[in-house]
C-alpha positions in Angstrom: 90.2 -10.4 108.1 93.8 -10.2 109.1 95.1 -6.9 110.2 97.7 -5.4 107.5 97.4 -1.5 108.7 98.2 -0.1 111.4 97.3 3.6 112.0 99.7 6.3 112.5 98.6 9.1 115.0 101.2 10.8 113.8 101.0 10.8 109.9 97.1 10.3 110.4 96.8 7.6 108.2 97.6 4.0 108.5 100.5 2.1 107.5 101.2 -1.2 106.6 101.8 -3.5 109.2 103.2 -6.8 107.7 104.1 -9.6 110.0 105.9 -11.8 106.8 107.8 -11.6 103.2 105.7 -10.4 100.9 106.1 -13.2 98.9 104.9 -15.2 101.7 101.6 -14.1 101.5 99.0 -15.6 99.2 98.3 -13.9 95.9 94.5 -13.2 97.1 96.0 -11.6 100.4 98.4 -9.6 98.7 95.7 -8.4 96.4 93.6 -7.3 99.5 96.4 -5.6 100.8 97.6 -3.7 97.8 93.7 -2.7 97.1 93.9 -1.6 100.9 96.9 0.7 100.5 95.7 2.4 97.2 92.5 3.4 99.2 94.5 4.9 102.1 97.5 6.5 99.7 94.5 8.1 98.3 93.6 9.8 101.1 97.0 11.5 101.5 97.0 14.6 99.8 93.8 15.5 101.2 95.7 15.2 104.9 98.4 16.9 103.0 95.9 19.7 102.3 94.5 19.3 105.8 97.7 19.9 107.4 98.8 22.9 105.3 95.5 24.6 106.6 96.8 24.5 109.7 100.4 25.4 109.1 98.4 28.3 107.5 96.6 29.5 110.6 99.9 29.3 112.9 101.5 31.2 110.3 98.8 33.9 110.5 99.0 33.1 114.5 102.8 33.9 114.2 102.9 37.0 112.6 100.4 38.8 115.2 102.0 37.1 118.2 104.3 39.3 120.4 105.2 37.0 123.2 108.4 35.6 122.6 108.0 31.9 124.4 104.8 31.7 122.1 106.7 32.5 119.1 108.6 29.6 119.1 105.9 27.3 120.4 104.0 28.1 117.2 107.5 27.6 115.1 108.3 24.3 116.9 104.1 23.3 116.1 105.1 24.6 112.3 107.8 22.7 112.1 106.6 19.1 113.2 104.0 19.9 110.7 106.0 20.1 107.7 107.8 17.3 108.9 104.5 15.5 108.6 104.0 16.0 105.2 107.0 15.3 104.6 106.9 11.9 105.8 103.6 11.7 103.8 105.0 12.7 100.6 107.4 10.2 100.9 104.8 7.3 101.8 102.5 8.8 98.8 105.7 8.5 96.0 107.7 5.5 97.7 104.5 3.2 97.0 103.9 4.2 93.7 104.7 1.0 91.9 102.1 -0.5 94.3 99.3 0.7 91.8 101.4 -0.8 88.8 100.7 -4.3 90.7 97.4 -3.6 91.2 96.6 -2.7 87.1 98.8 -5.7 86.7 
């Protein structure tokens, strides 16, 4: 099978990967590759959750620490963090048509 993903260290998920026009591909490959990206849209709020776990514990990590260069090595990590689920939010709603297609 042709590979249509590509995984994002960044996000933690993969993203699509398409080398042509969507309308260049087959309708049994774009099938496979909408099925494919439900599946792994699926799994974002749960890396959503993941991450806010963790933007959690730096919080609590934050609020104890007293070293100053430490402090903003934990707000920098924060950050970058909720940057990352932003981006994921925005992958999550900007393909949600793609399950339309899909029901379709």
């Amino acid at each position: 099978m042709k590979q249509y993903f590509i995984y994002d260290e960044r996000l933690g998920i993969p993203l699509p990967k398409l080398e042509k026009e969507w309308e260049d591909y087959s309708e049994a490959e774009q099938h496979v590759i909408l099925l494919q990206w439900e599946k792994i849209r699926g799994t974002i709020p749960d890396r959503i959750v993941e991450l806010e776990r963790i933007i959690n514990q730096k919080q609590e990590e934050l609020g104890e620490e007293n070293n100053f260069a430490r402090s903003c090595a934990l707000n920098s990590e924060i950050a970058e963090l909720a940057s990352i689920i932003n981006d994921l939010w925005i992958w999550y709603r900007m393909n949600q048509t793609v399950s339309v297609r899909i029901h379709q």
